[in-house]
C-alpha positions as CSV (number, residue, x, y, z in Angstrom):
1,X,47.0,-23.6,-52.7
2,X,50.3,-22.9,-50.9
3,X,51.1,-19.2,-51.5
4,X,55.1,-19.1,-51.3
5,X,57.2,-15.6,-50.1
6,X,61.0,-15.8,-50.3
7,X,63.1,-18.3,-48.9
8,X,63.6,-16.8,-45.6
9,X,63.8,-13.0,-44.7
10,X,65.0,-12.3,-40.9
11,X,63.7,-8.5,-40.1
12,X,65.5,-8.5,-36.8
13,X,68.8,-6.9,-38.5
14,X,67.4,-5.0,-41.1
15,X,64.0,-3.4,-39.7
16,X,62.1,-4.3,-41.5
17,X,58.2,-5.4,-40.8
18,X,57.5,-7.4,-43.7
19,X,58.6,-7.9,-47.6
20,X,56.5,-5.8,-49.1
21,X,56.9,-4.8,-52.9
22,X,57.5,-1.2,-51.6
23,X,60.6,-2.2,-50.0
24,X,61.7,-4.8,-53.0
25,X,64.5,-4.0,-55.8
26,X,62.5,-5.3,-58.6
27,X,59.9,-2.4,-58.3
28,X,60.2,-0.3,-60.9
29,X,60.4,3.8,-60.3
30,X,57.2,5.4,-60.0
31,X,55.2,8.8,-59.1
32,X,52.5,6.4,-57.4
33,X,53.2,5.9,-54.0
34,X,50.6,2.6,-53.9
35,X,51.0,1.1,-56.8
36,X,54.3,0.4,-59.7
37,X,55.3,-2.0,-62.6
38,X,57.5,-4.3,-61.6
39,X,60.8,-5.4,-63.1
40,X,59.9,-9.0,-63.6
41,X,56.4,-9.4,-63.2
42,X,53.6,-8.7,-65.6
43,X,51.0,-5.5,-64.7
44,X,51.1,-3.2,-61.6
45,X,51.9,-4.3,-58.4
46,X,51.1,-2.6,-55.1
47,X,53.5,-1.1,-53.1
48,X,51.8,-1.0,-49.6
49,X,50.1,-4.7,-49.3
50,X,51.6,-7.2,-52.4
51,X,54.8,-9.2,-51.7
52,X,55.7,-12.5,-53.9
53,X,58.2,-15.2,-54.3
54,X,61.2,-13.0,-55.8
55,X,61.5,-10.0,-53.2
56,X,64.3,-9.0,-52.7
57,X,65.3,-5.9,-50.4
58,X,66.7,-3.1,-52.2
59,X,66.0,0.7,-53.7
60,X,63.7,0.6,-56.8
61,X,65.3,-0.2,-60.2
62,X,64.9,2.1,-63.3
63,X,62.9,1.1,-65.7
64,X,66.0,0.2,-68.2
65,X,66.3,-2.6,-65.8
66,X,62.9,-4.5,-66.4
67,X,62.9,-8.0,-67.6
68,X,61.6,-8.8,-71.7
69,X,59.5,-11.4,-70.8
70,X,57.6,-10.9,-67.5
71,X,55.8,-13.5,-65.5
72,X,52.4,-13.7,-64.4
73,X,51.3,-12.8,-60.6
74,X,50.4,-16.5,-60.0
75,X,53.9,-17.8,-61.5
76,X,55.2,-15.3,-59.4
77,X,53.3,-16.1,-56.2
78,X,51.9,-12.5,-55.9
79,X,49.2,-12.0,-53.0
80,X,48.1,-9.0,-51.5
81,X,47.9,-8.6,-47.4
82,X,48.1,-6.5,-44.9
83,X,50.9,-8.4,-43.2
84,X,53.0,-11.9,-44.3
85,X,55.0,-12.7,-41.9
86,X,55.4,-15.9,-39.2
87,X,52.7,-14.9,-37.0
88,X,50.8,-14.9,-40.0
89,X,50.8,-18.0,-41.0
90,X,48.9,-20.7,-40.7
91,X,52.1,-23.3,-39.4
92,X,53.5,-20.6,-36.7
93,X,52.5,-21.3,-33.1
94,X,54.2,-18.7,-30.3
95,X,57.7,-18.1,-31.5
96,X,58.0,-21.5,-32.9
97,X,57.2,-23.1,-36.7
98,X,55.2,-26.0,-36.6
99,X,56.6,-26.8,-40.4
100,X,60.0,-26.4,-39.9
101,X,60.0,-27.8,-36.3
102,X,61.9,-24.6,-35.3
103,X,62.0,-21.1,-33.2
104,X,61.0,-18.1,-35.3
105,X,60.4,-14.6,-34.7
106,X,57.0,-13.6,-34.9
107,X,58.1,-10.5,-37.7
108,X,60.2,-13.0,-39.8
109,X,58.9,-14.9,-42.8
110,X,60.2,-17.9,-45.2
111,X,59.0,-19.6,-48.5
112,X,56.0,-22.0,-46.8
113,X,54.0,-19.3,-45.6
114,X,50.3,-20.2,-45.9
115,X,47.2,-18.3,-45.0
C-alpha cells in the first residue's frame, strides 16, 4: 500500500526536519507533549513520530476549530515513523528521485513517499 505525505514540503527554507503532527496546524491544543486530537482526523495522534496526507505547517488550532465529521487515520494516510522524508523512501537514490526523475534534498518530502 502506498502511504502518501503532503504534496511536497521543501525544509530547506523553513527548518524544518520532517512534517510531523507536532509541527502541523490541524493539531489540536494539548497538555500532552506526545500525543493530541486532531482537527480533522478521528482519535489521538502523536506529536513526535505521526505525520499524514493533510499537514500543514502552522501553530496548533484551538479546539473550537476542529472539524464535525473527522476522518479515519487510513483515509487520512496517518503512519507513525521516526523520520519521512526523501532519504526515506523507497524511490530516493543520492539527492535524486527515481519517481519523479528529479534532484531532491535528502530532508525534503512529497506525496509518493513509500516505505
Amino acid at each position: 500500500m502506498v502511504r502518501k505525505i503532503p504534496l511536497y514540503v521543501d525544509h530547506s527554507k523553513d527548518g524544518l526536519t520532517d512534517t510531523k503532527c507536532g509541527t502541523c496546524a490541524m493539531r489540536l491544543t494539548s497538555p500532552s507533549a506526545r500525543f493530541a486530537p486532531c482537527a480533522i482526523v478521528e482519535q489521538q495522534i502523536s506529536l513526535l513520530r505521526g505525520t499524514c496526507n493533510y499537514w500543514i505547517k502552522g501553530p496548533a488550532s484551538s479546539p473550537d476549530k476542529a472539524s464535525g465529521s473527522k476522518m479515519t487515520k487510513e483515509t487520512a494516510g496517518y503512519v507513525l515513523r521516526d523520520k519521512v522524508v526523501c532519504s526515506t523512501c523507497m524511490h530516493y537514490g543520492p539527492n535524486y528521485c527515481k519517481l519523479w526523475q528529479a534532484k531532491v534534498r535528502p530532508g525534503d518530502c512529497c506525496i509518493a513517499w513509500e516505505d
